[in-house]
C-alpha positions as CSV (number, residue, x, y, z in Angstrom):
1,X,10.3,-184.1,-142.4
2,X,11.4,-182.7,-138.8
3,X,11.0,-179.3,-137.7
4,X,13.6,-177.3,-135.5
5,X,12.1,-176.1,-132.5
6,X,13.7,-174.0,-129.8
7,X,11.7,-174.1,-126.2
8,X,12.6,-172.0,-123.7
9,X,13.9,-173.3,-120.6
10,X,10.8,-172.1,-118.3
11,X,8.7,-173.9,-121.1
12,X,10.7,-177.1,-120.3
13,X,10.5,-176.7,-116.7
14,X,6.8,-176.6,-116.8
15,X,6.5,-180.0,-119.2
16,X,8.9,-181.3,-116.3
17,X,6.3,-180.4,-114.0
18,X,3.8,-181.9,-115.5
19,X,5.3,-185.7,-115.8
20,X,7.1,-185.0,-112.3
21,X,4.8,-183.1,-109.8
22,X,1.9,-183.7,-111.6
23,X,2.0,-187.1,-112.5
24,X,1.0,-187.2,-116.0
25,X,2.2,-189.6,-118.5
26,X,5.2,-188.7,-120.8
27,X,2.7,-189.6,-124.0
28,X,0.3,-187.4,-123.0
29,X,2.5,-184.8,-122.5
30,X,4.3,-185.2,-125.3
31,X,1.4,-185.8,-127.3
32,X,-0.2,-182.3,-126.4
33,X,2.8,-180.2,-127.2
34,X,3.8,-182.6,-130.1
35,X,7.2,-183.5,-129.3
36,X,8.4,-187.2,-129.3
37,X,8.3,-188.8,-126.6
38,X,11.9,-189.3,-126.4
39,X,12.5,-185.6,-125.9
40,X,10.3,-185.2,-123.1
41,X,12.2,-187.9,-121.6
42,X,15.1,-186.1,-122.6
43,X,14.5,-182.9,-120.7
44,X,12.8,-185.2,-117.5
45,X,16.6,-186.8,-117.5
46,X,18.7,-183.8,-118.1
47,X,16.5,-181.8,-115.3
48,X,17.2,-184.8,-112.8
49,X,20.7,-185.2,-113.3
50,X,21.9,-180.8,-113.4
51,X,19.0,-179.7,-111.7
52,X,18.5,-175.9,-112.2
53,X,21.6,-176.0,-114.2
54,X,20.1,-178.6,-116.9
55,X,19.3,-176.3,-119.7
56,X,22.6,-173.5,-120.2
57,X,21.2,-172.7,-123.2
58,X,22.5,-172.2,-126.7
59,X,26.5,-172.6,-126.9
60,X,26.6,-172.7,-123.3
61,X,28.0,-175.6,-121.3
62,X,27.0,-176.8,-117.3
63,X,29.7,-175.1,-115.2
64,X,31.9,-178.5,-114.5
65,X,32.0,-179.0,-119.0
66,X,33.4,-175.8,-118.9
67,X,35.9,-175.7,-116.3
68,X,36.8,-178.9,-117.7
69,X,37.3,-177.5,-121.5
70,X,39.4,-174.6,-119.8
71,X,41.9,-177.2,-118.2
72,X,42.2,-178.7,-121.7
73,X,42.9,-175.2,-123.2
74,X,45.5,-174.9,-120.6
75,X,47.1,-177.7,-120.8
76,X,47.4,-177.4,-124.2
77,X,49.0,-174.1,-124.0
78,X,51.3,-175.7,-121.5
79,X,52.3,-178.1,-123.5
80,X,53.0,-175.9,-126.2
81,X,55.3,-173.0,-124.1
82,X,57.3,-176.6,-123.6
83,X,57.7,-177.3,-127.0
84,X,59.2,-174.1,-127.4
85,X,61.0,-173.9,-124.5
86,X,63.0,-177.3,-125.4
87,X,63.9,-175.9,-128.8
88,X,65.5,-173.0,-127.5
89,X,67.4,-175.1,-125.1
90,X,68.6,-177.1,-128.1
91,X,69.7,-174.1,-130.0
92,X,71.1,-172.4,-127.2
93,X,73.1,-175.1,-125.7
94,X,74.9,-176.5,-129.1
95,X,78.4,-176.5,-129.1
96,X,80.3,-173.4,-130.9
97,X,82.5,-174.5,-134.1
């Protein structure tokens, strides 16, 4: 059975602290705030690779996912205003009977 657990992301910081500044080891660390060791890891990783940026928080996305999901959005839309557009040049431009 696995519980849900939602940690703040000063609470993370600090257990990134601890393994990184303070040398522990992740088992211990994961150990005393019972969390797999794997998450721990997890949260050592994300820090290291986004930096103050690594936790956005729920249903939030680092700044380049969400630029990035904004040029798909866009693009999309683009491609659809061409769709349309090219229809109404078929209709418009048919010969009269």
């Amino acid at each position: 059975m696995s519980r849900k657990r939602n940690f703040s992301v000063e609470y993370k910081k600090e257990i990134i602290k601890l393994v990184t500044e303070q040398g522990k080891k992740v088992t211990h660390v994961a150990k005393d705030i019972d969390v797999s060791e794997a998450t721990v890891r997890r949260w050592v990783k994300e820090y290291g690779t986004h930096g103050y940026e690594a936790f956005p928080g729920k249903g939030k996305l680092h700044p380049e996912d969400e630029e990035i999901r904004l040029m798909k959005k866009k693009m999309a839309d683009l491609e659809e205003e061409n769709a349309i557009l090219k229809k109404a040049i078929c209709i418009f431009t048919k010969p009269e009977k």
